[in-house]
N, C-alpha and C positions, 0 to 999 in steps of 0.2 A: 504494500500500500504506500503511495508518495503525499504526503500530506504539505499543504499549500496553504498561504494564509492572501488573503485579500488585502491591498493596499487602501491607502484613504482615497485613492481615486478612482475606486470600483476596482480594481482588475488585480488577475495573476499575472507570475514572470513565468513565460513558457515559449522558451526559443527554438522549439522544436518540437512533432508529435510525437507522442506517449504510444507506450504499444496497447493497441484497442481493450485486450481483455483487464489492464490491469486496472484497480479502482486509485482514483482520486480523492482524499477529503481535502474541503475545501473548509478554511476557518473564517466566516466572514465578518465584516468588520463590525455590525450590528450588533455582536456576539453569536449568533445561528454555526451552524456546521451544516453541512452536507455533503453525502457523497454518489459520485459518478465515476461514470465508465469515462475509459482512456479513448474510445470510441468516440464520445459525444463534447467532451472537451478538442477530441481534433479537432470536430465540426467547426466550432468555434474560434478555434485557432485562423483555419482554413476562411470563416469568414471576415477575421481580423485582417489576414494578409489582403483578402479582395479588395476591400474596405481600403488599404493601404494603398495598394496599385492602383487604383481608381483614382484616389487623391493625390497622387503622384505621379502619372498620366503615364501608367506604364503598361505593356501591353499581359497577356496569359503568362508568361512566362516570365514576367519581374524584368524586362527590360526597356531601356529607354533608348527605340533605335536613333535617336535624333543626336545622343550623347554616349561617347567612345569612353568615358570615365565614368565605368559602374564598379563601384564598390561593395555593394550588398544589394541581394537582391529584392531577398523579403521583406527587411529592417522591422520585423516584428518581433517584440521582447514581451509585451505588454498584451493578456488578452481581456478584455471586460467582461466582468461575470456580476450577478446581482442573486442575491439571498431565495430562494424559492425557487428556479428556475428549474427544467424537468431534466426529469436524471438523464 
């Protein structure tokens, strides 16, 4: 089990997916706990990153054909999670 704690600004630090079957508790900052699949935290990951590239006008694959200096493709560390949310 990988136990994660919630920042003041809603989110975990997750720079990479988890392997689907294993569980997550989550401590959130409300005080509450819950836990989920490493599954359904990808999800989330996966939408953090979209969410990223879209704001950073990159294309499916985290690149910016316009600029020869790519450093990182993802640049997601950070995912937003909120107290109640389905396993």
């Amino acid at each position: 089990m990988i136990n994660l704690k919630q920042d003041s600004d809603g989110c975990i630090r997750m720079g990479r997916h988890f392997p689907a079957s294993v569980t997550v508790a989550i401590a959130f900052s409300d005080g509450t706990t819950g836990e989920y699949s490493g599954r359904r935290l990808n999800e989330l990951y996966d939408q953090a990153v979209a969410a990223y590239r879209l704001g950073n006008n990159l294309d499916a694959k985290g690149y910016d054909r316009n600029d020869k200096r790519i450093h990182r493709r993802n640049g997601v560390d950070l995912v937003p999670v909120i107290a109640g949310m389905a396993p």
